[in-house]
C-alpha positions as CSV (number, residue, x, y, z in Angstrom):
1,X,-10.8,4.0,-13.7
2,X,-11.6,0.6,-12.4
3,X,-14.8,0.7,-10.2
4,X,-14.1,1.4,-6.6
5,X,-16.5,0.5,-3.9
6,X,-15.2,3.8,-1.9
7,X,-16.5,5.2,-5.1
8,X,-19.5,3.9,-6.5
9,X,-21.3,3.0,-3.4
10,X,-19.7,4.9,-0.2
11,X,-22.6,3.8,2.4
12,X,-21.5,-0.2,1.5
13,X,-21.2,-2.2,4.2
14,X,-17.5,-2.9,2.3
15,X,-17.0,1.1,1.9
16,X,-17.8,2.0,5.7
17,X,-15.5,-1.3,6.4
18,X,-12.2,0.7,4.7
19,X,-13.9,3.7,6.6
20,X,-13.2,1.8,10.0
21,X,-9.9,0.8,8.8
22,X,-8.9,4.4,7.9
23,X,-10.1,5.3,11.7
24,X,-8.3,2.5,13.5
25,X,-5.2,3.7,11.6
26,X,-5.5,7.5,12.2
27,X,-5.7,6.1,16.2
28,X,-2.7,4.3,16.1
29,X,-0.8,7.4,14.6
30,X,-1.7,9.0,17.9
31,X,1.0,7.1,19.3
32,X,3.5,6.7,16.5
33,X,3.4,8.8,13.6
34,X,2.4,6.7,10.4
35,X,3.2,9.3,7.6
36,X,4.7,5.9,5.3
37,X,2.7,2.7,5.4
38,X,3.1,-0.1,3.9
39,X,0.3,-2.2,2.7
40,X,1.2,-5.9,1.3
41,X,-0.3,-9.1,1.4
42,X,0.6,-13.2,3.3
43,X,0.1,-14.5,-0.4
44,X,-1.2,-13.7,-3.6
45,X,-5.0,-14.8,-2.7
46,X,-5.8,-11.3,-1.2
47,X,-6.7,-8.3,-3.5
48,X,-4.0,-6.1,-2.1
49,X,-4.0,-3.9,-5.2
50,X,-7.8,-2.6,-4.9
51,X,-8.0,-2.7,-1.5
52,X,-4.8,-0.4,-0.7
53,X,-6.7,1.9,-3.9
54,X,-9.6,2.1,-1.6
55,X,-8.1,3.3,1.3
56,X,-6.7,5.6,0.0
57,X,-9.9,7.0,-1.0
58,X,-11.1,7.3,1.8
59,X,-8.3,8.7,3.6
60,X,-7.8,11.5,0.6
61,X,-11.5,12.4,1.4
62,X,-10.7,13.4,4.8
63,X,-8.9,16.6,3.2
64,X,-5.4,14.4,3.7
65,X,-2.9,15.1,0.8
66,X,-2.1,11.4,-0.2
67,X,0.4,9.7,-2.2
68,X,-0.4,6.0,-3.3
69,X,2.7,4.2,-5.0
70,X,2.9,1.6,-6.5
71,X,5.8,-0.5,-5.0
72,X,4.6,-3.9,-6.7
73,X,7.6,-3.6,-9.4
74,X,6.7,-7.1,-10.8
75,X,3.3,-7.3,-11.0
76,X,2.1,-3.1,-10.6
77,X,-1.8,-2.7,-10.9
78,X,-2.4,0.8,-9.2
79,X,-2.2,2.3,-13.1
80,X,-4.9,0.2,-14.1
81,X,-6.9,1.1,-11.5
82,X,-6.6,4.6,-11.7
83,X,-6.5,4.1,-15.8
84,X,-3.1,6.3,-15.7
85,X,0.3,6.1,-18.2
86,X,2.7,3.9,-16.7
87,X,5.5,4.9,-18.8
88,X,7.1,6.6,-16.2
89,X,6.7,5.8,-12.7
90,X,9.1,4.5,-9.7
91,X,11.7,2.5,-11.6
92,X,12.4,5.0,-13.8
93,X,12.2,8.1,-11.4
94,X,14.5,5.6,-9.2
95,X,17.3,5.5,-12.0
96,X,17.8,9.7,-12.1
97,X,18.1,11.2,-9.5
98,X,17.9,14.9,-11.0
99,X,14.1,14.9,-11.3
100,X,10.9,15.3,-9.0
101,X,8.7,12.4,-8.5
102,X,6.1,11.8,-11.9
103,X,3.3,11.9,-9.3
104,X,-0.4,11.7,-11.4
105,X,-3.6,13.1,-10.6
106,X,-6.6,10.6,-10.2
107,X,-9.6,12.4,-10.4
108,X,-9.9,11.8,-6.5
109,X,-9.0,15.2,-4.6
110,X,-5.7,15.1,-2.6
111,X,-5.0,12.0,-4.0
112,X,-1.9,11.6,-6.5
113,X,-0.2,8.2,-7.7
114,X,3.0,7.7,-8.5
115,X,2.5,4.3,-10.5
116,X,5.5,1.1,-10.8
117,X,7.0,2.4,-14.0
118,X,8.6,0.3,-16.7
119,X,9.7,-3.3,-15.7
120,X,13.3,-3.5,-14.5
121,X,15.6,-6.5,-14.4
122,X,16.2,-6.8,-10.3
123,X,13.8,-5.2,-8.8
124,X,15.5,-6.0,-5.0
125,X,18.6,-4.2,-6.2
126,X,16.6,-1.1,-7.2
127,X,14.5,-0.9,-3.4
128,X,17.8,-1.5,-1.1
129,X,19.9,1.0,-3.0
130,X,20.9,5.0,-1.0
131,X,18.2,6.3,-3.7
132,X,14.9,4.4,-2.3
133,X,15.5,6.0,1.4
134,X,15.9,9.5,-0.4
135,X,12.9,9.0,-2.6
136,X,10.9,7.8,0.5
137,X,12.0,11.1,2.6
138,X,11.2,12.9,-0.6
139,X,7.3,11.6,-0.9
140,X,6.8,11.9,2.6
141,X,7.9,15.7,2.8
142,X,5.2,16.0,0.0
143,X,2.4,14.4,1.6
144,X,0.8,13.9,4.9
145,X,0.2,10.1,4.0
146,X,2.3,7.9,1.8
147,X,0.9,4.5,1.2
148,X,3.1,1.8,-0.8
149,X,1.1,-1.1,-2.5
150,X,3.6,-3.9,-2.4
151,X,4.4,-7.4,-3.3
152,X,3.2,-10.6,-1.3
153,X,5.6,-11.0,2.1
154,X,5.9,-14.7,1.1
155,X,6.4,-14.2,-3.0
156,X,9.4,-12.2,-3.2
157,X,12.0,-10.5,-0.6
158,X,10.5,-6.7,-1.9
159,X,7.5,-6.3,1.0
160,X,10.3,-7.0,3.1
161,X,12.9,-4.3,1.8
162,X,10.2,-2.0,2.0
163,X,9.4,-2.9,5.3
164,X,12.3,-1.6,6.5
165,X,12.3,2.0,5.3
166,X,8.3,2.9,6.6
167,X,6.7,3.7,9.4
168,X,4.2,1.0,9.8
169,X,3.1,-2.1,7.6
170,X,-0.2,-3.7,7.3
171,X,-1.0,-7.2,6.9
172,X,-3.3,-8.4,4.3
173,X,-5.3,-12.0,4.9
174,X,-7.4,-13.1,2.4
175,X,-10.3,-15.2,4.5
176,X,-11.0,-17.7,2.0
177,X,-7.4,-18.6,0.9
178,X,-5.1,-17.4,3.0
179,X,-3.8,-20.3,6.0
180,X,-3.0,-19.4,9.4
181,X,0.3,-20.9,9.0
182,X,1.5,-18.4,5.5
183,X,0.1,-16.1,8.0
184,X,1.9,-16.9,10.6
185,X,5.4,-17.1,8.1
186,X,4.4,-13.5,7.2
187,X,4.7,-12.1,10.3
188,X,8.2,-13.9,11.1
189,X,9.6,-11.9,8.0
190,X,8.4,-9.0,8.7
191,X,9.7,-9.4,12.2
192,X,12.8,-10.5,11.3
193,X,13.4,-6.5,9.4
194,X,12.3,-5.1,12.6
195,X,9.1,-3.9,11.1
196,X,6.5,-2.3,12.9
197,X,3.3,-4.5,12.2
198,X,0.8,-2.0,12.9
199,X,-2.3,-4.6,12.3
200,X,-3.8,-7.3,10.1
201,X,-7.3,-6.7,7.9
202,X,-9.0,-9.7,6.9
203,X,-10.4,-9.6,3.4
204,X,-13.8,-11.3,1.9
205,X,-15.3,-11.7,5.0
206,X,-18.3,-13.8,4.9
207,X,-20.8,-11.2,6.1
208,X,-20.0,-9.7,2.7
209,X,-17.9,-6.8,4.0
210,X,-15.0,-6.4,1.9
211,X,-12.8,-5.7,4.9
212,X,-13.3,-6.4,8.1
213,X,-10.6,-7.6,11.5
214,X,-8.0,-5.0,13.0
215,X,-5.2,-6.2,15.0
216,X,-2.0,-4.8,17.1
217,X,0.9,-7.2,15.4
């Protein structure tokens, strides 16, 4: 399992900053549900993949049964992290329809991931398709949190398919790369599916905090 700051070194000023985040979110629920949530990035600077493996750390330590999946079908990392098989995993699990989820334990209690899967040709076809809302109602009855890892809004039109199908979505900025206008662009697409922009979490903040920065969308 890759290091995890949620992990190694839980009183972190980065650790108690995913903490907050895990707080902020459990508020906005008060008002909407948020059993799906969907956490991508404006561009490919921020480290969406750890970061999204961090909260759900911390949220699992609250006693929460979650599920983490790996929606990044083109470029997955959540099996690395974790240091799980990703011969089987969402593609495939997406392709039959007879059998339950491959969900993997972690080593973190209450937490289970149910990692990308072998690479598949179209990824977009495979997220839009009658079988991805099923599978979605299907995690969701099994868990009291489901958080998808997904794609950069601005690489490909995946964050955005997702999007559509979850509760909430939270925007990733990386503070050293990111620009306010692929920010900015982000936001319109996700807009544009109707998605409900929970907040924004800026990432590599210069006090050192890995996360820091909530915002209503």
């Amino acid at each position: 399992m890759t290091n995890l700051i949620t992990l190694t070194d839980p009183r972190s000023p980065a650790a108690e900053a995913f903490q907050s985040l895990r707080t902020n979110l459990q508020f906005s629920s008060l008002e909407k549900p948020l059993h799906t949530l969907l956490i991508t990035a404006a561009d490919g600077e921020a480290e969406k993949s750890t970061a999204v493996a961090n909260l759900a750390v911390v949220m699992a330590q609250t006693g929460d049964r979650i599920i983490l999946v790996d929606g990044d079908l083109r470029r997955p990392r959540q099996h690395d992290i974790f240091g799980l098989n990703n011969r089987q995993g969402l593609s495939a699990w997406l392709s039959d329809e007879d059998e339950d989820a491959p969900l993997q334990s972690t080593g973190v209690e209450n937490l289970s991931v149910l990692t990308a899967g072998p690479t598949v040709s179209n990824p977009a076809a495979l997220l839009s398709g009658k079988r991805m809302r099923q599978a979605l109602d299907s995690l969701r009855a099994a868990a009291d949190y489901v958080l998808i890892d997904a794609p950069p809004v601005l690489a490909v039109t995946d964050a955005a398919l997702w999007a559509g199908q979850v509760d909430g979505v939270v925007l990733l900025i990386n503070a050293g790369g990111t620009k306010r206008e692929q920010a900015q662009r982000a936001k319109s697409v996700l807009d544009k599916v109707q998605a409900n922009l929970v907040g924004a979490v800026l990432l590599n903040a210069e006090r050192g905090a890995t996360m820091s920065g909530w915002g209503q969308g």
